[in-house]
N, C-alpha and C positions, 0 to 999 in steps of 0.2 A: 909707387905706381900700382893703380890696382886695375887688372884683368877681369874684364866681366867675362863669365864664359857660361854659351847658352847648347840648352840641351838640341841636339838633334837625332834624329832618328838617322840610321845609317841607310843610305840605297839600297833600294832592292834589286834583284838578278831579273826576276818575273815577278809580274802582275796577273790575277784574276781579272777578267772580264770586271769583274762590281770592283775592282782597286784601279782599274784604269780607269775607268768610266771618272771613279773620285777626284784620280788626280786631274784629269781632264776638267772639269768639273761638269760633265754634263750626263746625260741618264746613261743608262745601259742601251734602253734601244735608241738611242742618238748615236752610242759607241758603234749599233748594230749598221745603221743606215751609211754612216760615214764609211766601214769597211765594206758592205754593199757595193758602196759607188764608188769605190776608189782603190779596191784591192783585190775582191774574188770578181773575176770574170762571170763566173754564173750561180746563183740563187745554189745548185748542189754544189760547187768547190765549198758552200759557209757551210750545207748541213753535212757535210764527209769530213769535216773536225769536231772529235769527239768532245776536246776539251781544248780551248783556246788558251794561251797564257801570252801576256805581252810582257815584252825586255824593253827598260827605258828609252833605244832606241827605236822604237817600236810609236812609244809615246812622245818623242818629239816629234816624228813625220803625222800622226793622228793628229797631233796638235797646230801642228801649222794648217793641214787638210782641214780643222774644226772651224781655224780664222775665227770670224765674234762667235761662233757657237761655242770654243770655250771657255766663255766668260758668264755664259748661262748658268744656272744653278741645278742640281740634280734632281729637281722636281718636274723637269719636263715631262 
């Protein structure tokens, strides 16, 4: 009996803004507008983070929020 076995990359803890965006598959400022509308209250709660990082849980609620956005390509 032979065993195929394929490589995977192991999960990551956090994401970069441009590594969510990929897994997402959609741009960066698609990433931006969607946490816009659906997670900072106000335009200063997104500029009073200095550096953003997402945890996979992070990217499945972005991803359900995205719905067909993503299934877009990162050229938007």
């Amino acid at each position: 009996m032979l065993v195929e076995m394929t490589a995977t990359r192991p999960p990551k803890s956090q994401y970069s803004a441009i590594e969510a965006a990929e897994e997402l598959g959609v741009s960066v400022e698609r990433l931006r507008e969607l946490i816009r509308s659906h997670v900072v209250e106000r335009e200063e709660d997104l500029n009073n983070v200095p550096v953003t990082t997402f945890q996979p849980s992070d990217l499945l609620i972005l991803r359900l929020l995205a719905g067909n956005g993503a299934s877009q390509s990162s050229r938007d």
